[in-house]
C-alpha positions as CSV (number, residue, x, y, z in Angstrom):
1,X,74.6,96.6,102.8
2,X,75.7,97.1,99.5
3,X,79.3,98.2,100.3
4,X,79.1,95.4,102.9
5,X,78.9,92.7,99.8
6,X,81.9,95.1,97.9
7,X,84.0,94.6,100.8
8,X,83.2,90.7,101.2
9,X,84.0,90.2,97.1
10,X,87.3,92.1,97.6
11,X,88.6,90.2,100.6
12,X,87.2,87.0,99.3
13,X,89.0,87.7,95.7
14,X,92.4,88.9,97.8
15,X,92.4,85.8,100.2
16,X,91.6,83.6,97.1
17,X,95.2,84.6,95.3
18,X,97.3,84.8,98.3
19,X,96.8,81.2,98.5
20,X,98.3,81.0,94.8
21,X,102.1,81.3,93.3
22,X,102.7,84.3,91.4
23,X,101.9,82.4,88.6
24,X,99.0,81.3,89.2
25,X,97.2,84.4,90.5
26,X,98.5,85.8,86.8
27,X,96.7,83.1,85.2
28,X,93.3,83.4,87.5
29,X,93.4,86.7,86.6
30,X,93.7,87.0,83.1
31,X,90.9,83.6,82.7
32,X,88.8,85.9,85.2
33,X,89.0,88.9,82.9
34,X,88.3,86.5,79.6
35,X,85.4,84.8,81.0
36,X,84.2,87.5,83.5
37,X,85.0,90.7,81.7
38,X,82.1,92.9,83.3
39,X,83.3,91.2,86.9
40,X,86.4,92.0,86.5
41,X,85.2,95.6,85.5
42,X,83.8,96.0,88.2
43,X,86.7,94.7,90.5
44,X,88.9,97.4,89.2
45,X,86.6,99.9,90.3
46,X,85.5,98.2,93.8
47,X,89.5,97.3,94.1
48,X,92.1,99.5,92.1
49,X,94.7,98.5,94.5
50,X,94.3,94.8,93.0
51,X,97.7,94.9,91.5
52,X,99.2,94.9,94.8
53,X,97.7,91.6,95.5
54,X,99.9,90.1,92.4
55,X,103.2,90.2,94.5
């Protein structure tokens, strides 16, 4: 169940920014990691491949 929620963040935080322009998924990123820092800590574990999701 647990990795069942992981998965759901991921793909809800990956279909989130590819509705965005590349400069807006820059911005919702760094105001994520400002205002969300252990979130966003935690998406770069669940997601390291989140970079990818910037192009």
């Amino acid at each position: 169940m647990a990795i069942e929620r992981v998965e759901y963040r991921v793909e809800s935080a990956q279909e989130l920014l590819s509705t965005l322009t590349i400069d807006e998924r820059c911005g919702v990123m760094l105001k994520f990691e400002d205002f969300e820092p252990n979130l966003f800590a935690q998406l770069l574990v669940d997601a390291p491949q989140w970079t990818e999701w910037m192009v």
